[in-house]
C-alpha positions in Angstrom: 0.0 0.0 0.0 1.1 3.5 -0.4 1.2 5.6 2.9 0.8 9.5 2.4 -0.3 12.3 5.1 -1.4 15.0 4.1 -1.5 18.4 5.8 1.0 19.1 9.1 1.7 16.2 11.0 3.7 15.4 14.1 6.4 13.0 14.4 7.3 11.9 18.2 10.1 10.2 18.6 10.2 7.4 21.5 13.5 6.6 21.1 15.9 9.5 20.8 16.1 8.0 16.6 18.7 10.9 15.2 17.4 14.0 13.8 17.9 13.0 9.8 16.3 9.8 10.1 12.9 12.0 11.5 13.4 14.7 9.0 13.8 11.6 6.3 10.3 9.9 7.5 8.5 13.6 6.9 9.5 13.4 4.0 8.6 9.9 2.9 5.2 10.3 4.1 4.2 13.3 2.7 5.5 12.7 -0.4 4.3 9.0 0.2 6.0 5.7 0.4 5.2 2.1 0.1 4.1 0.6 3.8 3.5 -3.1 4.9 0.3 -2.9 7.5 1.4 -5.0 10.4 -0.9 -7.7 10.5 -1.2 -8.0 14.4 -1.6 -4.2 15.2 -4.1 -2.1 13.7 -2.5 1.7 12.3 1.1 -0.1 12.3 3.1 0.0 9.8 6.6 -1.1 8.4 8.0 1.5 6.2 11.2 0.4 4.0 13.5 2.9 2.6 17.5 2.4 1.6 18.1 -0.5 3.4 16.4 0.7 6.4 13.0 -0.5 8.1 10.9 2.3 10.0 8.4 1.2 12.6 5.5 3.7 13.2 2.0 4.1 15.1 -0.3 6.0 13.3 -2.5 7.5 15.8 -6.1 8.4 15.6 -5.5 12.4 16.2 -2.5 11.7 13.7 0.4 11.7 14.9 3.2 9.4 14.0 4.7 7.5 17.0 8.3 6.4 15.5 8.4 3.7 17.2 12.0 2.0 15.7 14.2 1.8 12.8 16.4 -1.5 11.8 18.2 -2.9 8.5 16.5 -3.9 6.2 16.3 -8.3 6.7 17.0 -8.1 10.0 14.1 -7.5 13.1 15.6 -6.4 16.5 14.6 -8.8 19.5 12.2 -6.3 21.1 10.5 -6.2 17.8 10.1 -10.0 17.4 9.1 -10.7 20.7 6.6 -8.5 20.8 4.9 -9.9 17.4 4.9 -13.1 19.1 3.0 -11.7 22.6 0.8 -10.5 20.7 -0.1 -13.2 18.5 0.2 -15.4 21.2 -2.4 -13.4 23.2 -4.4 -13.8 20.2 -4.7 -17.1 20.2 
């Protein structure tokens, strides 16, 4: 799918991510970007973008929550475990 926001959005950043790669998700989603929906949490969202993976909440007020950022083929611990909890939990 293609994720674009239009109009002034925030960005919060939980996790202190450096100032260019925040700048660098602006401006992939307002000029829009290819996004993978996470299929355990509603408004998540996997963004890919030169060998980089962004995490992000999208919430209902709209803001984005940045929530992390990996390589691209690999998924840090936190990230995996937390998939499975909740899949689990789904069960």
């Amino acid at each position: 799918m293609l994720l674009k926001l239009d109009g002034n959005f925030a960005i919060e950043d939980l996790w202190n991510h450096t100032p260019e790669n925040v700048q660098q998700l602006q401006r992939l989603l307002a000029s829009g970007v290819p996004a993978f929906a996470d299929s355990h949490r509603r408004d998540f969202y996997e963004i890919e973008h030169e060998h980089q993976v962004f995490y992000i909440h999208i919430c209902p007020n709209g803001k984005v929550l940045l929530l992390a950022i990996w390589p691209e083929g690999s998924v840090p611990a936190h990230v995996q475990c937390a998939s499975h909890l909740t899949a689990a939990s789904a069960i």
